[in-house]
C-alpha positions as CSV (number, residue, x, y, z in Angstrom):
1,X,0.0,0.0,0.0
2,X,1.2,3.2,-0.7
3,X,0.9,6.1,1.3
4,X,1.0,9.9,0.6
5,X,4.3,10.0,1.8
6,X,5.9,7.0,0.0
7,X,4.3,8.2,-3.1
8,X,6.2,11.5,-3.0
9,X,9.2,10.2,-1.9
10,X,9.2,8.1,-4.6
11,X,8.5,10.3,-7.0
12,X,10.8,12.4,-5.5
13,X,13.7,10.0,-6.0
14,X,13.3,9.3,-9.7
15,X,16.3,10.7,-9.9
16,X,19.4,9.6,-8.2
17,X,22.3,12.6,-8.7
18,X,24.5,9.7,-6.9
19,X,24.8,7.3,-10.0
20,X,23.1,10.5,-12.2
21,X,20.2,8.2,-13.4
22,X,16.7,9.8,-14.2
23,X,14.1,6.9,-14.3
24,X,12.6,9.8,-16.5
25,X,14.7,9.4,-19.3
26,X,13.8,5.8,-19.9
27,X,9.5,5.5,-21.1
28,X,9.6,1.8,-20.1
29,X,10.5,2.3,-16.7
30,X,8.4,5.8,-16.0
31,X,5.4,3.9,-17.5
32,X,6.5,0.5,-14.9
33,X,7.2,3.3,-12.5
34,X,3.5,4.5,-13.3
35,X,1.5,1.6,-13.0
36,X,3.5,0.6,-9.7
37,X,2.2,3.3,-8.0
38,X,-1.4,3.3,-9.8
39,X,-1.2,6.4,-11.9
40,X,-1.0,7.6,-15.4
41,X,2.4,8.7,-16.6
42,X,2.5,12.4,-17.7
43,X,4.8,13.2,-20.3
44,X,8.2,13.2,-18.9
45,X,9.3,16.7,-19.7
46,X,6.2,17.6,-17.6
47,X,6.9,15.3,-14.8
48,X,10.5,16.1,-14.9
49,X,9.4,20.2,-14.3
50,X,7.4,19.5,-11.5
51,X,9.9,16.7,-9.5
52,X,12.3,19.3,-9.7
53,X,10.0,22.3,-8.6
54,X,9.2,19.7,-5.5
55,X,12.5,18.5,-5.1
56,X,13.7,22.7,-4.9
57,X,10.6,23.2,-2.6
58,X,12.0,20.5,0.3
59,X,15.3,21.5,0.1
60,X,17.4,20.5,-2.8
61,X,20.2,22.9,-3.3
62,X,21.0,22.6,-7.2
63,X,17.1,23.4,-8.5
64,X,15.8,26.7,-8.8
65,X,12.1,26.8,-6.8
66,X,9.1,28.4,-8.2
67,X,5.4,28.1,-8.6
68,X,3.7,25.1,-10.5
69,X,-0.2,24.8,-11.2
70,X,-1.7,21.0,-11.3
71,X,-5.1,20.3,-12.0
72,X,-7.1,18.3,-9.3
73,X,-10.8,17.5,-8.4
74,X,-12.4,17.3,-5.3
75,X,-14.8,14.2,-5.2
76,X,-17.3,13.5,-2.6
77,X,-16.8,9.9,-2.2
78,X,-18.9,7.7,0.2
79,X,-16.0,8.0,2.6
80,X,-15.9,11.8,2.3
81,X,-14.5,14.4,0.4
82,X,-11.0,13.3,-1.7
83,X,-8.5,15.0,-3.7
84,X,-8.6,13.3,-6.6
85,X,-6.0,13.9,-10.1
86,X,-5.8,12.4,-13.5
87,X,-2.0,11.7,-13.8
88,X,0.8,11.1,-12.0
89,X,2.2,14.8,-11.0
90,X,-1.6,15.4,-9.9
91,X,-1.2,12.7,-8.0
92,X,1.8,13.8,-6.5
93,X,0.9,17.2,-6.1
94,X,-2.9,15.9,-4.3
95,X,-0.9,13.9,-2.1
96,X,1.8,16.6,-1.0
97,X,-1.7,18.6,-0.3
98,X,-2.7,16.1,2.1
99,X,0.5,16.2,4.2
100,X,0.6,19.9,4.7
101,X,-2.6,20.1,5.6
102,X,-1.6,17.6,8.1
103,X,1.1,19.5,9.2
104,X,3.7,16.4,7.9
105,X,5.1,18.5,4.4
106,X,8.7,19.4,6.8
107,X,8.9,16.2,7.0
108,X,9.8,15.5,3.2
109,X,13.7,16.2,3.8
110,X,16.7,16.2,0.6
111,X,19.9,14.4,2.2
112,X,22.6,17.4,3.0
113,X,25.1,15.2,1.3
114,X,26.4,16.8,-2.2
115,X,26.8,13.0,-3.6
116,X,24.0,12.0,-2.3
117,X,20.5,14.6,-2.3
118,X,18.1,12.0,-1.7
119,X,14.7,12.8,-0.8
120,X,13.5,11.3,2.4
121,X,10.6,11.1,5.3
122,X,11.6,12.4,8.6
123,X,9.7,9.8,11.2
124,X,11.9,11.3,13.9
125,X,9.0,12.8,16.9
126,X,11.1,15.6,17.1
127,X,11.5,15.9,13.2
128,X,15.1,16.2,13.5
129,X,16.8,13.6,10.6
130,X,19.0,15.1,8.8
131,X,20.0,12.2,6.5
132,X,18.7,10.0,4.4
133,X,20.9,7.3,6.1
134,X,23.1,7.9,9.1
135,X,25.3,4.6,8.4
136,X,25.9,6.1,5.2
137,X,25.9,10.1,4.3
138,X,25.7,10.8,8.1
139,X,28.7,8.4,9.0
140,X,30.4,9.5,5.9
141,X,30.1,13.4,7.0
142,X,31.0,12.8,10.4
143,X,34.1,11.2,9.1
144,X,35.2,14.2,6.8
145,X,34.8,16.7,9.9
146,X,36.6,14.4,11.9
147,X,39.7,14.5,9.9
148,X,38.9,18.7,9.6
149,X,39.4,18.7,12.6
150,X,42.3,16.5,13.3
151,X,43.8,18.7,10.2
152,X,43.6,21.6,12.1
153,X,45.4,20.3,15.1
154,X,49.3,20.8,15.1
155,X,51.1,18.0,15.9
């Protein structure tokens, strides 16, 4: 089951700066991609604009941030009202909706790490995280200030 936060994430991370491979740039997999997550693929120049208009609104440092308009549709449903969309970045964009009205949007974090940028969830209570993975990025950061510092100290 997906939830409104695994679907952004995911859609989130279909890029990965690490290796430099856009899922985007390959129709076979956006379209698996697509159908994994029980949406329609947009086209990908469209879904490309607005990852990366997401991706600059949470935090990541190389995209420029700025406004993007998505059609939706509110249904009444027999379980009440619902944000419904057509495509995949409605999709998106309906579930994003959903966690800031529930206050959880801060937690969609970008990984500090310059080889690394990958969106994540911040389960933390006190919605602290900071990386994506501490035994990765965070281990591999604390290790480069560690030898900063040890640098700095004559011998």
């Amino acid at each position: 089951m997906h939830t409104d936060a695994s679907l952004v994430v995911a859609f989130l991370n279909t890029v990965n700066v690490e290796r430099g491979d856009d899922l985007l740039d390959d129709p076979e997999r956006w379209h698996r991609w697509a159908a994994e997550h029980g949406v329609s693929p947009n086209p990908a120049d469209d879904a490309r604009a607005a990852r990366d208009k997401l991706r600059a609104a949470i935090g990541d440092p190389r995209l420029p941030g700025g406004a993007l308009d998505v059609a939706t549709q509110i249904s009444l449903t027999e379980d009440g009202p619902a944000l419904v969309a057509a495509d995949a970045v409605g999709a998106v964009l309906a579930a994003s909706a959903r966690l800031a009205v529930r206050g959880d949007w801060i937690r969609l974090k970008i990984c500090p790490a310059d080889d690394c940028l990958w969106a994540f969830y911040d389960e933390s209570r006190n919605r602290s995280r900071q990386w994506c993975s501490m035994r990765v990025c965070g281990n591999r950061e604390k290790a480069r200030s560690w030898r900063a510092r040890a640098a700095e100290i004559p011998s």
